[in-house]
C-alpha positions, 0 to 999 in steps of 0.5 A: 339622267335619262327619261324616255317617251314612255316613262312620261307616257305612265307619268301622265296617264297616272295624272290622268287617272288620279283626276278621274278618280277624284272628280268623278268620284270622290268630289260628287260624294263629297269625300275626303283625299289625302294629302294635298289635293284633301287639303284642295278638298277642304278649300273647295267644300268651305270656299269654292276654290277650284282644286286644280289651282289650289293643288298646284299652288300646294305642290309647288311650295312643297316641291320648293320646300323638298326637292332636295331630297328628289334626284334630278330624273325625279324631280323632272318627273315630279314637276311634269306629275305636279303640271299635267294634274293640275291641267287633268283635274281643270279638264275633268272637272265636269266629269261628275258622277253622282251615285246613289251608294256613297260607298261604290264612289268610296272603293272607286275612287280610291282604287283610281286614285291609288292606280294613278300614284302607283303609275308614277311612282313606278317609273320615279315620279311623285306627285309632290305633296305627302308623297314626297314626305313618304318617299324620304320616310322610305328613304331614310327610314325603310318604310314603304312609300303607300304605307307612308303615305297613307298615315300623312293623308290620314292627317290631312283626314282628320283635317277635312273634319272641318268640313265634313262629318265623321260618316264621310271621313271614315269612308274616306280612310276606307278609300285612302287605304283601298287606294294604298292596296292599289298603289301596292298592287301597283308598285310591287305586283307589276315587279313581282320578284323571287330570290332563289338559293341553290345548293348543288353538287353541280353548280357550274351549269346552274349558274350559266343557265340562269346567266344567259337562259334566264337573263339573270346575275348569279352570286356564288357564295362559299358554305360548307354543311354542319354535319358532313363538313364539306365544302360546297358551293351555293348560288344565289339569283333575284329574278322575276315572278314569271321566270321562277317556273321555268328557272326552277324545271331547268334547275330539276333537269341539271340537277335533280338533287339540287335543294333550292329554296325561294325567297319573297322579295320587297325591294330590289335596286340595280340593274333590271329591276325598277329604280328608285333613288 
């Protein structure tokens, strides 16, 4: 397990983040949340509680109930996520903005919100409650973790209609799925990843170029064309976003007649590319 400085830096500024969006915005609109902290939300509208204790209560029966399915580096980042939210949301407290359009709270809230859970999602974490619900459905059912998450915390919507009317919960659906896009632009936009195929007459030079120019892990793959039925030799390479230009110019310089396709990728696990457990 190995979990440096930095990763517990993003872990604690997603914490930080996901407060601000909720006390500043959501709490003065008086909106919903998914997921533990609505359920925090539907204490604190009916009763008062405090959602910084509430919340941490939540988490940490959750986190009992469902550490099994965190690996060790995880679940280290899962409890530090579970403290540091309780300490931000008790810090922010006051840090209310009250504005005229409900709406405005509404897209920056769950922008914020959903920046601060990409945060520590990204390097492994969670911030327990329904996102540990969502990283087992991805788990073991291949389904994306915002995705996931967004249909738990609609649940918990429906809850908060206890305590708040219908206008404010379908506002609040609306922030939930902009947060779901923010968290997607978070976890997939910041790991923008291609996946190149390449035919060539030529692929010896091809595949040293990505190896030690791109950086990148080359597959070499027998086929053999239907019409000419010749044997040939295909290449196939993950890389980033950002080396796809330059990957695809050197590509055209080695072998003009090269045929490459490129793929979009969702996930990809291994070495270089953000893990996941």
């Amino acid at each position: 397990m190995n979990i440096s400085f930095k990763t517990v830096m993003i872990v604690l500024l997603g914490c930080f983040l996901f407060s601000v969006g909720v006390n500043t915005f959501i709490i003065p609109a008086h909106l919903g949340e998914g997921g533990v902290t609505g359920l925090s939300l539907v204490l604190l509208y009916a009763f008062g509680w405090s959602p910084a204790w509430t919340t941490l209560a939540m988490n940490l029966v959750l986190l009992a109930v469902g550490y099994k399915f965190l690996s060790k580096r995880s679940m280290v980042l899962t409890v530090i996520a579970i403290m540091a939210l309780a300490v931000f949301l008790k810090l922010t407290e006051s840090w209310q903005l009250h504005l005229h359009e409900v709406l405005v709270s509404t897209v920056f809230g769950g922008f914020i919100v959903g920046i601060g859970i990409g945060l520590i999602v990204i390097v492994g974490g969670t911030t327990a409650g329904t996102t540990i619900l969502a990283r087992i459905a991805h788990k073991y059912l291949d389904v994306s973790t915002s995705y996931a998450l967004l249909f738990f915390d609609l649940i918990v919507v429906a809850i908060s209609l206890t305590v708040i009317p219908v206008e404010k919960a379908l506002l609040t659906a609306l922030g939930l799925y902009i947060g779901t896009k923010a968290m997607d632009f978070m976890i997939e936009g910041l790991n923008p990843k291609k996946a190149i195929t390449i035919i060539s007459q030529n692929p010896e030079p091809i595949a040293k170029m990505l190896d030690e120019d791109i950086g990148r892990g080359v597959t070499l793959l027998n086929g053999k064309g239907y019409y000419t039925k010749r044997e040939t030799d295909v290449l196939y390479c993950v890389i980033n976003k950002t080396q796809l230009t330059r990957a695809k110019r050197m590509i055209r310089k080695i072998d003009a007649d090269a045929f490459v396709v490129v793929h979009d990728v969702r996930d990809v696990l291994g070495n270089g590319f953000i893990p996941e457990d």
